[in-house]
C-alpha positions as CSV (number, residue, x, y, z in Angstrom):
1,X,1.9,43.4,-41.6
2,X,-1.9,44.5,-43.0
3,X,-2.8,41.5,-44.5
4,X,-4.6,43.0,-48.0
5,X,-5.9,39.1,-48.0
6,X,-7.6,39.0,-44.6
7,X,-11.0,41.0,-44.4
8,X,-12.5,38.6,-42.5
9,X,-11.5,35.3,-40.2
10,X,-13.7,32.0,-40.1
11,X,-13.5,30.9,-36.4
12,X,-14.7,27.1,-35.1
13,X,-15.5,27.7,-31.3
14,X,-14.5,25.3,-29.4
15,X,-17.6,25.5,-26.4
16,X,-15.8,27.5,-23.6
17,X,-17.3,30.2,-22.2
18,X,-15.7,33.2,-21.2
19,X,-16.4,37.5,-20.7
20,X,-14.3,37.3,-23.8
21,X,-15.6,35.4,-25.8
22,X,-19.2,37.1,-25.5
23,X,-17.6,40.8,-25.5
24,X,-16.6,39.6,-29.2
25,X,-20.1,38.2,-30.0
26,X,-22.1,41.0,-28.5
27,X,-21.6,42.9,-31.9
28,X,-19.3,45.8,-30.8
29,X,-15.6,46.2,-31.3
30,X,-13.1,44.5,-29.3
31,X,-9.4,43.5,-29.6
32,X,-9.2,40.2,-31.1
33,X,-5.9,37.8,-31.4
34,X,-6.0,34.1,-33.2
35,X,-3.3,31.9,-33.6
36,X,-3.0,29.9,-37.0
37,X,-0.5,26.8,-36.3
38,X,-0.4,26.5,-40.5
39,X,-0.6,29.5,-42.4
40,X,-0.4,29.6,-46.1
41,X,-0.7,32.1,-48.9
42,X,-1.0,32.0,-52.4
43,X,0.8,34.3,-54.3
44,X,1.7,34.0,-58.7
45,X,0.2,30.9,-58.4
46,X,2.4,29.4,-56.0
47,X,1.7,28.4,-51.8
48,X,4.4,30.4,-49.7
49,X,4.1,28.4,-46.4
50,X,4.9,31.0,-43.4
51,X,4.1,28.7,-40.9
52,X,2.9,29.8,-36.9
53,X,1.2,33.5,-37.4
54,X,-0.9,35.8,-35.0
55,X,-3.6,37.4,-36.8
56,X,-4.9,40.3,-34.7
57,X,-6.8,43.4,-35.3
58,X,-7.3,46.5,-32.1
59,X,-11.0,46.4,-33.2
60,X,-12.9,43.7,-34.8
61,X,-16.2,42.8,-34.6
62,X,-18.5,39.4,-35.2
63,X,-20.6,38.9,-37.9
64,X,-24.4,39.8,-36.8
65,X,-26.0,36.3,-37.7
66,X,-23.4,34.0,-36.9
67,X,-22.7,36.2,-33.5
68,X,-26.2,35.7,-32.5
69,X,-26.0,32.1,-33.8
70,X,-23.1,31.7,-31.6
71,X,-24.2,33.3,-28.9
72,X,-27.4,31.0,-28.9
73,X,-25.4,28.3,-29.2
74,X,-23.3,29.2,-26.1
75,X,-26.4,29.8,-24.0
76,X,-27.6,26.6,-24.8
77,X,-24.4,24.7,-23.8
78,X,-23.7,23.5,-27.4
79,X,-21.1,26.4,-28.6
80,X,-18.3,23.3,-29.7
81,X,-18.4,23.2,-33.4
82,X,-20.1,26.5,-33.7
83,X,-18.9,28.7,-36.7
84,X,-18.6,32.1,-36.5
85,X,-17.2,35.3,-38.9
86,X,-15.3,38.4,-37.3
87,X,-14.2,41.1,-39.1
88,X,-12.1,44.3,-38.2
89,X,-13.8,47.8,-38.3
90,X,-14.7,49.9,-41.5
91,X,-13.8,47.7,-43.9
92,X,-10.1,47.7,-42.3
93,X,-8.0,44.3,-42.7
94,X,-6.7,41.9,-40.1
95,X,-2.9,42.2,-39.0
96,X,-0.4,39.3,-39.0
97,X,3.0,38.4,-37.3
98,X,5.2,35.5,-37.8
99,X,4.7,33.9,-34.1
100,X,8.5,33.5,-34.4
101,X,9.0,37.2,-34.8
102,X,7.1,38.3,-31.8
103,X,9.0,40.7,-29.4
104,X,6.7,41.4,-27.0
105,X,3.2,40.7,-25.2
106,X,1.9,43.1,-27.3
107,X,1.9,42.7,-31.3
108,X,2.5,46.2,-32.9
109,X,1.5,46.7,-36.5
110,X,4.6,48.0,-38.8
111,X,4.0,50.1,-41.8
112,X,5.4,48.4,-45.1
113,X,4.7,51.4,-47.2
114,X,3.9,49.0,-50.4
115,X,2.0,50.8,-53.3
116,X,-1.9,49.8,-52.9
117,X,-1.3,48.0,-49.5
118,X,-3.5,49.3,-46.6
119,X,-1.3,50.7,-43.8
120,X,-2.4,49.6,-40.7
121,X,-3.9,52.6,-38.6
């Protein structure tokens, strides 16, 4: 599903380097999956736990300061710890499956046709 919730995703690095990794932080859009052991929303004023979810989005992009903060970071061998924002393409939202629901390698978005939810493209 579009996640209305999810415009943007905090991400900790954890210090490896990889082609990937710096594709994301170079600024232009990339594919982008993250797995979230624990996921949690808050809905009427109550916590629905969902548990395991993939958040992914076909084109997301890092935040300009803490990309090149990162990026630095990297370069200087000290990327563990370092925080970074990503965030999907024209204002778009992140996708989300229940890990437990995946079918295949690749995730594919499903329209919920929900009054004043974004559909994902």
């Amino acid at each position: 599903m579009t996640s209305p919730l999810l415009s943007q995703a905090h991400i900790t690095l954890n210090g490896q380097d990889s082609p990937a990794v710096r594709a994301l932080l170079s600024g232009e859009p990339h594919p982008m999956q993250l797995t979230c052991q624990a996921f949690a929303l808050q809905l009427a004023g109550r916590r629905l736990e969902l548990g395991p979810v993939l958040v992914f989005h076909p084109q997301a992009t890092a935040d300009p300061d803490s990309g090149a903060k990162a990026l630095a970071a990297l370069d200087a061998g000290r990327g563990d710890g370092t925080e970074l924002t990503v965030r999907p393409v024209d204002a778009q939202r992140f996708r989300m499956v229940l890990q437990r629901c995946l079918t295949g390698t690749e995730p594919v978005p499903v329209p919920l046709r929900l009054p004043g939810c974004p559909e994902p493209g």
